[in-house]
N, CA and C atoms as a LAMMPS dump frame, in Angstrom:
ITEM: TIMESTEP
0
ITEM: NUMBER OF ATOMS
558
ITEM: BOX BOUNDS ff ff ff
-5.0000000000000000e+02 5.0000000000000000e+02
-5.0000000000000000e+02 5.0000000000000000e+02
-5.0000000000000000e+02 5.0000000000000000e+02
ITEM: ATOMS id mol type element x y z
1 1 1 N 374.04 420.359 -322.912
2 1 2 C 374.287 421.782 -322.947
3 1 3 C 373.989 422.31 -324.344
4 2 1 N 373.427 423.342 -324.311
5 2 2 C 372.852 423.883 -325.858
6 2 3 C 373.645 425.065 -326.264
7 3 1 N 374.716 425.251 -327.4
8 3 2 C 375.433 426.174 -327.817
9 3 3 C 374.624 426.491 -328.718
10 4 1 N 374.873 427.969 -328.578
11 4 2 C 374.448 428.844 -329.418
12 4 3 C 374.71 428.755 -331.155
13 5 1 N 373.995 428.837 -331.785
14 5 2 C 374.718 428.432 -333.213
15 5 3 C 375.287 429.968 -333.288
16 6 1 N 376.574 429.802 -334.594
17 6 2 C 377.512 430.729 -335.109
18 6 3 C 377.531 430.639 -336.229
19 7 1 N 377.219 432.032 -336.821
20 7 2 C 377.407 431.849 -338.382
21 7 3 C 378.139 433.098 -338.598
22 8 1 N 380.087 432.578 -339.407
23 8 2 C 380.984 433.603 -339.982
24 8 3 C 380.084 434.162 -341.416
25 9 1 N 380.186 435.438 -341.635
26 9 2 C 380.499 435.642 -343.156
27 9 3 C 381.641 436.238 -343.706
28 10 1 N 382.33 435.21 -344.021
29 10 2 C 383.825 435.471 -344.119
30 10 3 C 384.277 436.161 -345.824
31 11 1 N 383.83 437.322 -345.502
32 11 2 C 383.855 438.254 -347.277
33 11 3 C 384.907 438.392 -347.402
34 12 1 N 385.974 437.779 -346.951
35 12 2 C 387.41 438.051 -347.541
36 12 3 C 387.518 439.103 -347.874
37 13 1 N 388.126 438.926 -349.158
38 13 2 C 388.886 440.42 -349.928
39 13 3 C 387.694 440.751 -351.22
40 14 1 N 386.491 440.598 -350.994
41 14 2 C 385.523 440.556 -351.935
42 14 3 C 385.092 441.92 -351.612
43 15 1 N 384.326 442.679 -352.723
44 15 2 C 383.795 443.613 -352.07
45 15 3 C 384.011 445.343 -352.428
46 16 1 N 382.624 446.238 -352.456
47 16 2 C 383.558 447.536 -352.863
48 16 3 C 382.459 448.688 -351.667
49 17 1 N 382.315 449.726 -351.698
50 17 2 C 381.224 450.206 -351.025
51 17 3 C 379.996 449.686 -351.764
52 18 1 N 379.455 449.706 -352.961
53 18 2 C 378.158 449.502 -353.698
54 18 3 C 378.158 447.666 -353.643
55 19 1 N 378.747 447.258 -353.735
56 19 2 C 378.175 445.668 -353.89
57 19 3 C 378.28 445.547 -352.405
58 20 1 N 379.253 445.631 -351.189
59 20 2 C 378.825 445.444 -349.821
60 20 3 C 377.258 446.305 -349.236
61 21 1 N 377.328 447.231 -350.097
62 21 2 C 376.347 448.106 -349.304
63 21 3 C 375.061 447.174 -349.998
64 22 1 N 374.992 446.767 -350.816
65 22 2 C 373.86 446.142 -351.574
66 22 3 C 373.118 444.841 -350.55
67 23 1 N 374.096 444.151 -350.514
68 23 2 C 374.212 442.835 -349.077
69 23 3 C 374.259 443.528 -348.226
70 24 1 N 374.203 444.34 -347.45
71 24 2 C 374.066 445.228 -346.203
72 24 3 C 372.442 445.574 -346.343
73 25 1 N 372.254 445.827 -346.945
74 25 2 C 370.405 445.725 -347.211
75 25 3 C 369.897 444.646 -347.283
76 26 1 N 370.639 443.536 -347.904
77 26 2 C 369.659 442.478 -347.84
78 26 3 C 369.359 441.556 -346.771
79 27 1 N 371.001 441.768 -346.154
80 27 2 C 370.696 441.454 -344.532
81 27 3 C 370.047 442.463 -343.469
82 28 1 N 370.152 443.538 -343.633
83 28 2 C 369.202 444.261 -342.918
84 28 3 C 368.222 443.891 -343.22
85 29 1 N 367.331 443.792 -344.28
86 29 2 C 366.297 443.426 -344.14
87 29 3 C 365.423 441.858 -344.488
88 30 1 N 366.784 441.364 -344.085
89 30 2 C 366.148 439.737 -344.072
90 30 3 C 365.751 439.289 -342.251
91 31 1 N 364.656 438.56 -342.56
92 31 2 C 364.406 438.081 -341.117
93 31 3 C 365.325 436.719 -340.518
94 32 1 N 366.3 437.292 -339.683
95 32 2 C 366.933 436.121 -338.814
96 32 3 C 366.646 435.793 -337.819
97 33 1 N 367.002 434.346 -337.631
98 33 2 C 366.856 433.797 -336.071
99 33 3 C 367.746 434.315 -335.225
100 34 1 N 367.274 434.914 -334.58
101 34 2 C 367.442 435.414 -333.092
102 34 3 C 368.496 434.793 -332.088
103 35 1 N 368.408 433.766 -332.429
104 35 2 C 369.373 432.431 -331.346
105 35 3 C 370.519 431.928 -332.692
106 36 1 N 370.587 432.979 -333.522
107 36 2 C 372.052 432.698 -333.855
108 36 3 C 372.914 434.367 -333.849
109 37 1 N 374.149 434.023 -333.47
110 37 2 C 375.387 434.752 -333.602
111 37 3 C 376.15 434.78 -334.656
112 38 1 N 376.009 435.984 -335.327
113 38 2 C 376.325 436.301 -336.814
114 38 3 C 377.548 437.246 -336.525
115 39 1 N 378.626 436.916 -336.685
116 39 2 C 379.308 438.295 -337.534
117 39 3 C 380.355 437.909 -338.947
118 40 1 N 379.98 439.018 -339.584
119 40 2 C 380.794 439.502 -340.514
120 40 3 C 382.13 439.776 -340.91
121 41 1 N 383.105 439.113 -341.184
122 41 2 C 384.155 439.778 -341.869
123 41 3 C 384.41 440.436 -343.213
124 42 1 N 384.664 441.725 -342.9
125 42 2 C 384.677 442.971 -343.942
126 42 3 C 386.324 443.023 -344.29
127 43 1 N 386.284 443.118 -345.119
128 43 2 C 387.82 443.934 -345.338
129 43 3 C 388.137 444.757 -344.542
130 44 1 N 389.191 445.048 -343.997
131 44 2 C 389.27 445.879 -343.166
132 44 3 C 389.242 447.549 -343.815
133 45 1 N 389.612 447.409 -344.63
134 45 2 C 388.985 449.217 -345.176
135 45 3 C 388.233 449.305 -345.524
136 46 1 N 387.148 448.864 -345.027
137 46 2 C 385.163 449.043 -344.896
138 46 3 C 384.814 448.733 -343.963
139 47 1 N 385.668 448.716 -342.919
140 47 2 C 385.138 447.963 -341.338
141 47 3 C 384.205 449.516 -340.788
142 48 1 N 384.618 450.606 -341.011
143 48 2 C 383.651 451.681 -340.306
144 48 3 C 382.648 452.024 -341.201
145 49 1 N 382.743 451.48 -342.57
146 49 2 C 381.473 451.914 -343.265
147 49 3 C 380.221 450.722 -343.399
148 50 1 N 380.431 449.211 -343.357
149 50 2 C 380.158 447.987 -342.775
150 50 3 C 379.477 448.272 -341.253
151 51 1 N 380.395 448.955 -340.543
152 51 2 C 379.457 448.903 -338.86
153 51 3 C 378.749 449.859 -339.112
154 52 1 N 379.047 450.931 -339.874
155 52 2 C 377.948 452.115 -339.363
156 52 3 C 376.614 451.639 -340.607
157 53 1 N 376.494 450.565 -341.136
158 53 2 C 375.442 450.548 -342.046
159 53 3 C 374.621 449.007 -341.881
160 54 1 N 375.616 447.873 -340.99
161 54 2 C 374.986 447.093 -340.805
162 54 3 C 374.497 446.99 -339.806
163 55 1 N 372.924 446.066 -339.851
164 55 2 C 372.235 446.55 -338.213
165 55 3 C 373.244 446.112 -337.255
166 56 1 N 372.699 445.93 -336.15
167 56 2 C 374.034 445.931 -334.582
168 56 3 C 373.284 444.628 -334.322
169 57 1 N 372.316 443.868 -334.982
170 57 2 C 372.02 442.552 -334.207
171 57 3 C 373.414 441.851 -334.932
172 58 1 N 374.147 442.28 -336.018
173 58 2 C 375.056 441.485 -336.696
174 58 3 C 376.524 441.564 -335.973
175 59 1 N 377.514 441.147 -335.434
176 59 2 C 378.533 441.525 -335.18
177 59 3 C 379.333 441.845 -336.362
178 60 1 N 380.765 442.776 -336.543
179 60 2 C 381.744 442.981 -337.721
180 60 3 C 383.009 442.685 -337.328
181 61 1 N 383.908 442.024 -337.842
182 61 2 C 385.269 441.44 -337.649
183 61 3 C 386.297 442.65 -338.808
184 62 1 N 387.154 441.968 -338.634
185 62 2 C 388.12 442.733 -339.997
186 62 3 C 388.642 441.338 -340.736
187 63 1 N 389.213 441.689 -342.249
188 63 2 C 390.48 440.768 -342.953
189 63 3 C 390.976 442.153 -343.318
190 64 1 N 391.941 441.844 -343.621
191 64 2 C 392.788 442.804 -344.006
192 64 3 C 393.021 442.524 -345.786
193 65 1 N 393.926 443.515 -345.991
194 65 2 C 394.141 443.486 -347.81
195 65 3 C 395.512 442.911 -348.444
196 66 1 N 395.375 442.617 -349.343
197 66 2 C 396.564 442.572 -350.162
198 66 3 C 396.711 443.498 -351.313
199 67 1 N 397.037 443.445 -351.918
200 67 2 C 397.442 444.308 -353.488
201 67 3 C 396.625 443.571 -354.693
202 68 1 N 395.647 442.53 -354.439
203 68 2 C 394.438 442.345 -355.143
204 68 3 C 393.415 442.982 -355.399
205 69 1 N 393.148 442.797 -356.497
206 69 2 C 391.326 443.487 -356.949
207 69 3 C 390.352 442.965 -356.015
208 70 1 N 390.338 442.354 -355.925
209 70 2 C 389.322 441.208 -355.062
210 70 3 C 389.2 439.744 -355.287
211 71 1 N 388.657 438.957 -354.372
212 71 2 C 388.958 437.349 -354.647
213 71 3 C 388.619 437.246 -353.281
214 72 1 N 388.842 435.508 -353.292
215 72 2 C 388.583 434.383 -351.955
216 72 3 C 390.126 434.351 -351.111
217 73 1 N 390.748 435.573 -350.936
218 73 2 C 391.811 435.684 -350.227
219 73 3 C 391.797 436.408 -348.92
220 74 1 N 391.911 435.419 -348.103
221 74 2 C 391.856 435.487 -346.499
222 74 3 C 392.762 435.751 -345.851
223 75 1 N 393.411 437.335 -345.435
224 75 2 C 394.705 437.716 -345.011
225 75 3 C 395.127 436.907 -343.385
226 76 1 N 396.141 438.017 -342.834
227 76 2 C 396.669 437.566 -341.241
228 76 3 C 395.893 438.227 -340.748
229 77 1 N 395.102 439.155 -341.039
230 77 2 C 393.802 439.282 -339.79
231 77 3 C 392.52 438.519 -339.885
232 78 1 N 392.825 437.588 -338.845
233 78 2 C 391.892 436.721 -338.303
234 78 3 C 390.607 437.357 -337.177
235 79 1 N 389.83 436.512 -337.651
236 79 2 C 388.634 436.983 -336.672
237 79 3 C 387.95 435.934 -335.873
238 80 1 N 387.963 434.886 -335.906
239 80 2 C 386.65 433.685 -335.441
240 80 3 C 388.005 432.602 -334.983
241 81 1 N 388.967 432.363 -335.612
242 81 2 C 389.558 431.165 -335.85
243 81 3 C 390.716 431.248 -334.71
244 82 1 N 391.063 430.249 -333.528
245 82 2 C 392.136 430.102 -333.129
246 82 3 C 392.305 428.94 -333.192
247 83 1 N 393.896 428.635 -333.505
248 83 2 C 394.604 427.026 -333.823
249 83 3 C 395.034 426.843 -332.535
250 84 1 N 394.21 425.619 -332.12
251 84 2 C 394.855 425.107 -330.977
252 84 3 C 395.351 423.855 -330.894
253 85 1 N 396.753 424.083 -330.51
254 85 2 C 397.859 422.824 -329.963
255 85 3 C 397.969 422.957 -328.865
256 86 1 N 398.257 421.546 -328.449
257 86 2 C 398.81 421.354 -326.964
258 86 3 C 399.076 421.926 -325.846
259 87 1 N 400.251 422.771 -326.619
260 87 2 C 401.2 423.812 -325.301
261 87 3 C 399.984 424.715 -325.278
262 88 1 N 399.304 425.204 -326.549
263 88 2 C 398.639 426.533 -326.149
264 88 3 C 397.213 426.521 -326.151
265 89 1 N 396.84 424.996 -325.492
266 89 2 C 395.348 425.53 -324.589
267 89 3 C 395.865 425.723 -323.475
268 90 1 N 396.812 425.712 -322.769
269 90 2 C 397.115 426.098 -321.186
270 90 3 C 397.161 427.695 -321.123
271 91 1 N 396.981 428.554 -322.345
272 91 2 C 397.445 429.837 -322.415
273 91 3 C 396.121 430.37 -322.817
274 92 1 N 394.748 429.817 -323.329
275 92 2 C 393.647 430.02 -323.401
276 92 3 C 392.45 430.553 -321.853
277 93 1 N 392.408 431.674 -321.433
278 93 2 C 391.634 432.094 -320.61
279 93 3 C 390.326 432.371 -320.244
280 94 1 N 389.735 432.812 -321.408
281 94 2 C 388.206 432.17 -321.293
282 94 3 C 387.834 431.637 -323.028
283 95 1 N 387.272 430.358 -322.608
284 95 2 C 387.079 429.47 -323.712
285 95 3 C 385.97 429.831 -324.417
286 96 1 N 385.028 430.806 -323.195
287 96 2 C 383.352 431.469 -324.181
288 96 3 C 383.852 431.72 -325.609
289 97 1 N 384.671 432.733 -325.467
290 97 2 C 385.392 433.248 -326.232
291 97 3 C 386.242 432.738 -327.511
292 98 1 N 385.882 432.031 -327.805
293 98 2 C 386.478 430.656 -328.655
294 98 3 C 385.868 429.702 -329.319
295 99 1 N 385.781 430.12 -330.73
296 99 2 C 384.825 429.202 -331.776
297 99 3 C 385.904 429.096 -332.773
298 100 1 N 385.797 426.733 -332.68
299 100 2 C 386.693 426.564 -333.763
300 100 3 C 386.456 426.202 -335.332
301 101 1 N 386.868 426.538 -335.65
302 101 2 C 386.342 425.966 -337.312
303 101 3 C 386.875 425.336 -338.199
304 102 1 N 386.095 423.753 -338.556
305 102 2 C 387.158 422.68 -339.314
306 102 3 C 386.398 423.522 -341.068
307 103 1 N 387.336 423.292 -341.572
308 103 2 C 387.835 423.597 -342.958
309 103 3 C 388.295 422.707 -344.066
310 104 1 N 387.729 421.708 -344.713
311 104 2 C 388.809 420.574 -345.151
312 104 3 C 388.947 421.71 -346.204
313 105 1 N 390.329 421.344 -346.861
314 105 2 C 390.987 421.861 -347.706
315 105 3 C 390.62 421.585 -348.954
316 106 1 N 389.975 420.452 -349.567
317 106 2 C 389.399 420.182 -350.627
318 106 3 C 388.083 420.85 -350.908
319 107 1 N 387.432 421.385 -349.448
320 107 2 C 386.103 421.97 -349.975
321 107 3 C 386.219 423.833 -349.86
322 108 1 N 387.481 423.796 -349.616
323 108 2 C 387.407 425.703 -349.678
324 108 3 C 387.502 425.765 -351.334
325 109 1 N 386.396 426.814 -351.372
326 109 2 C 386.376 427.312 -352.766
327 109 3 C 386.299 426.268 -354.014
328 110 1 N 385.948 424.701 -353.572
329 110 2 C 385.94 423.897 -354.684
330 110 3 C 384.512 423.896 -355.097
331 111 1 N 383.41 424.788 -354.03
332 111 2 C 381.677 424.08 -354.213
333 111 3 C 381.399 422.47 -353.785
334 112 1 N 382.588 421.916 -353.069
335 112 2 C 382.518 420.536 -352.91
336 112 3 C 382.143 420.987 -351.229
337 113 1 N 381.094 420.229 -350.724
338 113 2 C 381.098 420.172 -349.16
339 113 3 C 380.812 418.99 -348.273
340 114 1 N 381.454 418.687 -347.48
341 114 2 C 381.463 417.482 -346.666
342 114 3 C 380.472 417.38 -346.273
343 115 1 N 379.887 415.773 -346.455
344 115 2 C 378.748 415.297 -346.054
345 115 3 C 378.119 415.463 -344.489
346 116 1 N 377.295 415.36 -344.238
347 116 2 C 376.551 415.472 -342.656
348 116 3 C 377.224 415.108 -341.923
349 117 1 N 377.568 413.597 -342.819
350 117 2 C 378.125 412.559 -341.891
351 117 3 C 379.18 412.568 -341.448
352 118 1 N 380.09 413.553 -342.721
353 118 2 C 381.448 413.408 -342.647
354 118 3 C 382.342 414.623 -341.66
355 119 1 N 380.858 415.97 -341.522
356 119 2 C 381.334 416.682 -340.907
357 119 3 C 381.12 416.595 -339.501
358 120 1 N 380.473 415.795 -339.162
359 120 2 C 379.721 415.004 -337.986
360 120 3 C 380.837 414.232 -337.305
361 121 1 N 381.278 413.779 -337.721
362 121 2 C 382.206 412.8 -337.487
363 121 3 C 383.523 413.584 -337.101
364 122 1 N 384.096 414.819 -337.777
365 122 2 C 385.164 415.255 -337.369
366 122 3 C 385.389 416.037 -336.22
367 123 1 N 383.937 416.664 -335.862
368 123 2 C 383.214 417.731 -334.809
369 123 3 C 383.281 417.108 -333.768
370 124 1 N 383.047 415.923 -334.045
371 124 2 C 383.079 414.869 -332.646
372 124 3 C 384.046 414.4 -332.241
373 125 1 N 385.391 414.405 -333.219
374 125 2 C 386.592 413.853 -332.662
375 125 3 C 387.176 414.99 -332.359
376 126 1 N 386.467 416.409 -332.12
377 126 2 C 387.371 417.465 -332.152
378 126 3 C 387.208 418.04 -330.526
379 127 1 N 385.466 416.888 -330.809
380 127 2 C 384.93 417.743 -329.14
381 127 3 C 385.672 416.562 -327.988
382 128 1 N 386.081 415.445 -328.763
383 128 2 C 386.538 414.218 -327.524
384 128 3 C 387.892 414.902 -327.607
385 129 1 N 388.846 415.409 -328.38
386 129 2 C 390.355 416.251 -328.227
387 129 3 C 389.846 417.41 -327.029
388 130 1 N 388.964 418.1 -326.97
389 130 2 C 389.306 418.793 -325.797
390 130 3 C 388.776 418.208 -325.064
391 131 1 N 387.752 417.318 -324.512
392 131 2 C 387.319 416.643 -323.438
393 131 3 C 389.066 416.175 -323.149
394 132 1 N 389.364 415.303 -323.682
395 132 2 C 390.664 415.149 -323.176
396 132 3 C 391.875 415.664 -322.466
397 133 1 N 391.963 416.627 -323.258
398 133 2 C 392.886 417.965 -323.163
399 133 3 C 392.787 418.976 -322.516
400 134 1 N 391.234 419.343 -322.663
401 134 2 C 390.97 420.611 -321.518
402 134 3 C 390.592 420.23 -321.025
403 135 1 N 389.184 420.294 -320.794
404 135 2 C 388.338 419.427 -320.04
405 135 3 C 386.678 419.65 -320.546
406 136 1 N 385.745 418.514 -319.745
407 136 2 C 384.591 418.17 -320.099
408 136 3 C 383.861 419.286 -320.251
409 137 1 N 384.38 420.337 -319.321
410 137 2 C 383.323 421.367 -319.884
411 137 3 C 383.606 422.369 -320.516
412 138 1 N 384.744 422.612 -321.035
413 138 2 C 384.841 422.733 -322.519
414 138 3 C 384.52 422.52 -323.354
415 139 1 N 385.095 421.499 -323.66
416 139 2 C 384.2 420.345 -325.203
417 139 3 C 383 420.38 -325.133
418 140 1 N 382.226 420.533 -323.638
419 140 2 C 380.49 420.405 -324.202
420 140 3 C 380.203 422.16 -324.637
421 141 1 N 381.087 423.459 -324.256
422 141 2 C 380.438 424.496 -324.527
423 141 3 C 381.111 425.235 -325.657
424 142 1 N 382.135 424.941 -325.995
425 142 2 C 383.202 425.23 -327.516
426 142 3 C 382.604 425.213 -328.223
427 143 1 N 382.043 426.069 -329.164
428 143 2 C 381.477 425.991 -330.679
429 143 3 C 382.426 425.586 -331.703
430 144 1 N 381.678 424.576 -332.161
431 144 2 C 382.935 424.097 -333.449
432 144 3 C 381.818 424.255 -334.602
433 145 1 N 382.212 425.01 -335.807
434 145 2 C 381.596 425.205 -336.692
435 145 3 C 382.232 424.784 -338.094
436 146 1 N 381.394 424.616 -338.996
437 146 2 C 381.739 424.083 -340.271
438 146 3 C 382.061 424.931 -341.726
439 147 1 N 383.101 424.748 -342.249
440 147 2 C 383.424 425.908 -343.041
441 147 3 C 384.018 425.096 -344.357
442 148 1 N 383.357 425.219 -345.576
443 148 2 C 384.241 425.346 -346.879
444 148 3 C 383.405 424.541 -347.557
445 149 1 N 382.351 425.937 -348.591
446 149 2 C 381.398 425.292 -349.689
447 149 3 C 380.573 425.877 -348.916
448 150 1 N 379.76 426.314 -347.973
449 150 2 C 378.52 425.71 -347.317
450 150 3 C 377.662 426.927 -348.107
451 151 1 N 375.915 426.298 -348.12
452 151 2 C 375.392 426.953 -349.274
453 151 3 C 373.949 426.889 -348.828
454 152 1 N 372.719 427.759 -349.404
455 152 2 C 372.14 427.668 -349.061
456 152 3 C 371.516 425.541 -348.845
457 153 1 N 371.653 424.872 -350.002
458 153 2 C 371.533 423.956 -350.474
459 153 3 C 371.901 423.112 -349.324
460 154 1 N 373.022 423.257 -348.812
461 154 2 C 373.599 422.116 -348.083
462 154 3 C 373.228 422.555 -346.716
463 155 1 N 373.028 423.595 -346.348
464 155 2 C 373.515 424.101 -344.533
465 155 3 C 372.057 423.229 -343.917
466 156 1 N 370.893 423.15 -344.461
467 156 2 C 369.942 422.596 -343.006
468 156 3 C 370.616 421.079 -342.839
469 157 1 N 370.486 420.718 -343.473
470 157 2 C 371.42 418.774 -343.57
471 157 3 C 372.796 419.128 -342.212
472 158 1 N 373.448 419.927 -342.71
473 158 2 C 374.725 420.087 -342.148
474 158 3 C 374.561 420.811 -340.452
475 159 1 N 373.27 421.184 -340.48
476 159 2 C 373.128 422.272 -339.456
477 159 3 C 372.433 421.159 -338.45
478 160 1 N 371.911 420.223 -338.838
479 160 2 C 371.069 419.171 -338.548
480 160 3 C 372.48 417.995 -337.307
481 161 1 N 373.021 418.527 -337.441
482 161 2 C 373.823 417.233 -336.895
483 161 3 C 374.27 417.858 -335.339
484 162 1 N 374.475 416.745 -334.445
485 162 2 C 374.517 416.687 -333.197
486 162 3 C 375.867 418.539 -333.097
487 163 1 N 376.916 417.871 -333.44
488 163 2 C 378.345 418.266 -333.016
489 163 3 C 378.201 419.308 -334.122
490 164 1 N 377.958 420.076 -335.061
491 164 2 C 378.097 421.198 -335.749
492 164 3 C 377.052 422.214 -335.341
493 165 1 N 378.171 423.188 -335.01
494 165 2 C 377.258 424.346 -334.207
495 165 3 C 377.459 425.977 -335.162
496 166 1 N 377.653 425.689 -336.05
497 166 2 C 377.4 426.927 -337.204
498 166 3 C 378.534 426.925 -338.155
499 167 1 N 378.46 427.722 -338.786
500 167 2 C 379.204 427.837 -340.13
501 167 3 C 380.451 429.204 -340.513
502 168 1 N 381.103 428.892 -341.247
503 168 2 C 382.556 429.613 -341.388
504 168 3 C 382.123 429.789 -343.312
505 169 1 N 381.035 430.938 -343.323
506 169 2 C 380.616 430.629 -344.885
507 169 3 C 381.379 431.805 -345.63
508 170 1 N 382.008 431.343 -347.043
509 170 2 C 382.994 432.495 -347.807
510 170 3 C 382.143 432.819 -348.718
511 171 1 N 382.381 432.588 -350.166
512 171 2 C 381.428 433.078 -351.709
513 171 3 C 379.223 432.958 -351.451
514 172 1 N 378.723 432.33 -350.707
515 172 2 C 377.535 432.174 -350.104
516 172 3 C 377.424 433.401 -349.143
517 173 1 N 378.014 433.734 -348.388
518 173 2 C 377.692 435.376 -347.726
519 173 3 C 378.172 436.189 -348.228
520 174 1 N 378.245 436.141 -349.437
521 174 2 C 378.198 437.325 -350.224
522 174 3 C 376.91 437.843 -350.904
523 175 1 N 375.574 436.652 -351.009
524 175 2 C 374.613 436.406 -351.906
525 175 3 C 373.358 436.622 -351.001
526 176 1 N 372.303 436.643 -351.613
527 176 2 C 371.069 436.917 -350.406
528 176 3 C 370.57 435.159 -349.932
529 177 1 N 371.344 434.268 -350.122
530 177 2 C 370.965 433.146 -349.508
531 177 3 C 371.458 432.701 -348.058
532 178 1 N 372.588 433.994 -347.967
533 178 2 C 373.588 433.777 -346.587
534 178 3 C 372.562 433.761 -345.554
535 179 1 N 371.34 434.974 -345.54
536 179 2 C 369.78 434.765 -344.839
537 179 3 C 369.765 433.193 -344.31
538 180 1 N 369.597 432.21 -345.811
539 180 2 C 368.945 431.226 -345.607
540 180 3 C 369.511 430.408 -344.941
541 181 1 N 371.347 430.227 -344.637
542 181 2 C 372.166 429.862 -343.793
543 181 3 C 372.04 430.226 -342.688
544 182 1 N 372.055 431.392 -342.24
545 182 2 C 371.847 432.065 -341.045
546 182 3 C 370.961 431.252 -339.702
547 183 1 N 369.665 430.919 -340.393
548 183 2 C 368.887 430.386 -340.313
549 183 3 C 368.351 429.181 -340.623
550 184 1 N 369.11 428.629 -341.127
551 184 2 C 369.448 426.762 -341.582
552 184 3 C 369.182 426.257 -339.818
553 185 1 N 369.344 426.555 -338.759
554 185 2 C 368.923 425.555 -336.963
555 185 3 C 367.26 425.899 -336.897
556 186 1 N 366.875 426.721 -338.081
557 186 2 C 365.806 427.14 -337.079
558 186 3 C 364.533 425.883 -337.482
């Protein structure tokens, strides 16, 4: 079964009208692959100036704010990510709808990113947890995507592997290389 690749740009709390609007051009006018699913997380007080300026092939999410200037701070509004335990895949209704994203904690915001191998390896024990748990055809159509560091540098290697089906990218979609991620399957 062939999932669609997914690529977050998870802009946190980064961001003002002139530096988003700047990256709003450069993705407008960068050429993407077609057979990936892009959206954006904006702060949420630029979510109507973000949709009305980025093209519509891109989807837009929200984060919300804190009382920061700006930074790699990822509020309670979530967009891409649901944590699933036990009790609550029985409460999950359509799974299309549902892209998970491993994160090791050592590579958010360190520039450190898990090897091919290493993210390969976790994707796969994540897709045999719902084969188990939900069922087979789940695990083969669940997008599980890879998140923390990912760069232009690293994503074709990373994009390259069986079980990783797109990316959860933070400080890199902010830059005009997020393009080159976007487009890291093709």
């Amino acid at each position: 079964m062939t999932r669609k690749f997914f690529v977050g740009g998870n802009w946190k709390m980064n961001g003002d009208k002139k530096s988003l609007g700047e990256l709003i051009q450069t993705m407008n006018g960068g050429k993407v692959d077609s057979n990936v699913e892009v959206v954006c997380g904006a702060p949420s007080i630029y979510l109507d100036f973000v949709r009305s300026k980025l093209d519509s092939k891109f989807g837009v999410a929200a984060q919300n704010c804190y009382k920061v200037p700006k930074g790699a701070f990822t509020g309670e509004i979530r967009y891409l990510i649901q944590v699933i335990f036990p009790n609550f895949t029985d409460n999950v209704k359509d799974w299309s709808k549902v892209v998970l994203a491993y994160e090791p904690v050592w590579a958010i915001g360190t520039g450190k990113t898990a090897s091919p191998q290493q993210a390969q390896e976790v994707h796969e024990k994540l897709r045999e947890w719902l084969k188990t748990n939900v069922s087979e055809a789940v695990a083969n159509s669940v997008r599980i995507i890879y998140g923390g560091s990912v760069t232009g540098a690293t994503c074709k290697e990373l994009a390259s592997q069986k079980d990783v089906d797109g990316f959860l990218v933070g400080g890199a979609s902010l830059k005009p290389e997020f393009i080159d991620i976007i487009n890291a399957k093709a």
